[in-house]
C-alpha positions as a Python dict, from the first residue, in 0.01 Angstrom:
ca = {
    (1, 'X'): (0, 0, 0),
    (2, 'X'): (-397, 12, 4),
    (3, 'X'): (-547, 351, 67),
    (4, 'X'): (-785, 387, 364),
    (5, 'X'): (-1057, 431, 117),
    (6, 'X'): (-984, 148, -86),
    (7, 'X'): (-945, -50, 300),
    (8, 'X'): (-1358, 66, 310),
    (9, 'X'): (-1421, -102, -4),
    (10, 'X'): (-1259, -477, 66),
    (11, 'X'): (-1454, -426, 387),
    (12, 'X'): (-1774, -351, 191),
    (13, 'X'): (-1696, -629, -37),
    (14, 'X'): (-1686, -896, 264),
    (15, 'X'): (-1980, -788, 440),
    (16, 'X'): (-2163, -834, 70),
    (17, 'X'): (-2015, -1164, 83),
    (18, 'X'): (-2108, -1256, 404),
    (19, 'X'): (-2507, -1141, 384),
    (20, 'X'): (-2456, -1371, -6),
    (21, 'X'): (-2576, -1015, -142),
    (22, 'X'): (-2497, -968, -586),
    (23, 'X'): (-2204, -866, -611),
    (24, 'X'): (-2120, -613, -849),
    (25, 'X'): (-1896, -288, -875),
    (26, 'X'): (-2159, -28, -787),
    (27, 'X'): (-2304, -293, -492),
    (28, 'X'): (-1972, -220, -335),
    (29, 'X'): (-1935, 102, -402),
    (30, 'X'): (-2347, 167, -223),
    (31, 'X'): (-2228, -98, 42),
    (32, 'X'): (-1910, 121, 119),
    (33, 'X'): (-2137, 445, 89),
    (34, 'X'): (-1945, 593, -221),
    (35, 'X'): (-2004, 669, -620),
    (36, 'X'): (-1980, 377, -801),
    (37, 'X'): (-1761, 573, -981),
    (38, 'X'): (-1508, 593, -818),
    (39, 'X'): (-1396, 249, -846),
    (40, 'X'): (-1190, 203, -1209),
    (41, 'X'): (-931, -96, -1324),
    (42, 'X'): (-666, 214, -1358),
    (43, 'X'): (-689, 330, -991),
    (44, 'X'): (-816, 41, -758),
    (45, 'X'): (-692, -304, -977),
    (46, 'X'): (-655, -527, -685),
    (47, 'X'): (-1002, -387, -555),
    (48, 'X'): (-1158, -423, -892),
    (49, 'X'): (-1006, -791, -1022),
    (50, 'X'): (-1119, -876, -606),
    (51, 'X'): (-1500, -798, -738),
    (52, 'X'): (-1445, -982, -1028),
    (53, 'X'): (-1314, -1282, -838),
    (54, 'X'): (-1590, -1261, -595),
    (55, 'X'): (-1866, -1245, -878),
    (56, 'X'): (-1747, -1534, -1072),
    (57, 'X'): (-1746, -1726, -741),
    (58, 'X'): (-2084, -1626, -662),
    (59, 'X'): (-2187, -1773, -993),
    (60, 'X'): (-2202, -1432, -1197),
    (61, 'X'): (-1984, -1344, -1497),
    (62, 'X'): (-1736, -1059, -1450),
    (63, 'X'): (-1748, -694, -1646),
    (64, 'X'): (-1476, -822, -1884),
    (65, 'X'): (-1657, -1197, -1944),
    (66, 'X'): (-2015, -978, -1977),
    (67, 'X'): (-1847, -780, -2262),
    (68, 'X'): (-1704, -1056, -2461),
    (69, 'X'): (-2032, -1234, -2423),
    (70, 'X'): (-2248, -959, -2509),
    (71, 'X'): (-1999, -929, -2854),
    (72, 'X'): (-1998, -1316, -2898),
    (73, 'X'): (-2403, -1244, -2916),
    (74, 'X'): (-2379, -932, -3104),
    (75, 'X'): (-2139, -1105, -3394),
    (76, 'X'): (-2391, -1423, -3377),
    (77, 'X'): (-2672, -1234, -3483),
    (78, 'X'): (-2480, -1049, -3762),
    (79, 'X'): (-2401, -1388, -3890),
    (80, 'X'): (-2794, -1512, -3855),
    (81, 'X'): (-2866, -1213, -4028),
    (82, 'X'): (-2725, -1252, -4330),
    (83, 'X'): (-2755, -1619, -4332),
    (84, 'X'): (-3105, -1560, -4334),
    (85, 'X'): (-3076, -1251, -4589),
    (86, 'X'): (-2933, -1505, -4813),
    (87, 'X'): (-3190, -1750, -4777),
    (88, 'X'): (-3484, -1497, -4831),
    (89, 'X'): (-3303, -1340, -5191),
    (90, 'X'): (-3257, -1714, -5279),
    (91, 'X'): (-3623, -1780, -5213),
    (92, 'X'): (-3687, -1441, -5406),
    (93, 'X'): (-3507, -1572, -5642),
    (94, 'X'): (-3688, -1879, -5691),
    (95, 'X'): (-3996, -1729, -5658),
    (96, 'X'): (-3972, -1491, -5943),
    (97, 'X'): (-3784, -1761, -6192),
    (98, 'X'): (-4137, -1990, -6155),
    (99, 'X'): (-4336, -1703, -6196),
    (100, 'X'): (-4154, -1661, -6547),
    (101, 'X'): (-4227, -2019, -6600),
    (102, 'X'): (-4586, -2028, -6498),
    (103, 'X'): (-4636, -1703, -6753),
    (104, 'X'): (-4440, -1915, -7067),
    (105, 'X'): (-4650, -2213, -7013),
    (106, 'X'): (-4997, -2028, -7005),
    (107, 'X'): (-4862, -1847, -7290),
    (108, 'X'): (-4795, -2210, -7452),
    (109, 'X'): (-5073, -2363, -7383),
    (110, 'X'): (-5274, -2011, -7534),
    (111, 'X'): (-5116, -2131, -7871),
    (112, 'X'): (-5181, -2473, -7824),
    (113, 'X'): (-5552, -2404, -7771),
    (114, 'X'): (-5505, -2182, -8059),
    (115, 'X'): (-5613, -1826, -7906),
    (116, 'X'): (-5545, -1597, -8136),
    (117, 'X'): (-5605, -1304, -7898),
    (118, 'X'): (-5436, -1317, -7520),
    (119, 'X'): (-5696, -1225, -7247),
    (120, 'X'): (-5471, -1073, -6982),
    (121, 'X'): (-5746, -1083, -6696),
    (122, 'X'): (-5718, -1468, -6716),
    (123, 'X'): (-5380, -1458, -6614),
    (124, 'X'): (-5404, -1220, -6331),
    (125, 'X'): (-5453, -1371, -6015),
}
């Protein structure tokens, strides 16, 4: 049986409809002059899976499809981040192994030249 106020809010849902107004839980709620609150899933489900039905008509995504999108995101860019957190310490990585290498073969060719005595300046940059 549908309560007289839930009655208001399919009536505030057509007439949203009907102008081709967003649809949304809190434009019904304003559109049947009540909180926004007061419309939950555990008191008003056939109002509240109506609004959902309405909004993915009207080309929107519903509360439940925003969520799991907005986690879909959320897990996407945890799994950039440490892709690229990989590729930066393996770039480190590299970095610091021909910096090692640079160092032994100035220190080779010092011997080869036959310095005696290592100038560190020259091998600052």
């Amino acid at each position: 049986m549908i309560s007289n106020a839930e009655k208001q809010y399919f009536e505030a849902l057509n007439r949203l409809e009907k102008r081709g107004k967003k649809i949304s839980l809190d434009a019904v709620a304003k559109e049947a002059g009540k909180k926004p609150s007061a419309i939950r899933k555990d008191r008003m489900p056939s109002l509240v899976n109506a609004i959902n039905k309405a909004l993915e008509n009207q080309g929107g995504v519903s509360s439940n499809s925003a969520l799991s999108l907005e986690k879909q995101r959320k897990e996407d860019y945890r799994q950039k981040y440490k892709h690229y957190k990989s590729e930066y310490h393996n770039a480190l990585a590299k970095v610091v192994s021909l910096e090692s290498q640079v160092w032994e073969l100035k220190l080779e060719l010092a011997k080869v030249r036959g310095d005696k005595l290592l100038d560190i300046s020259q091998f600052k940059e």
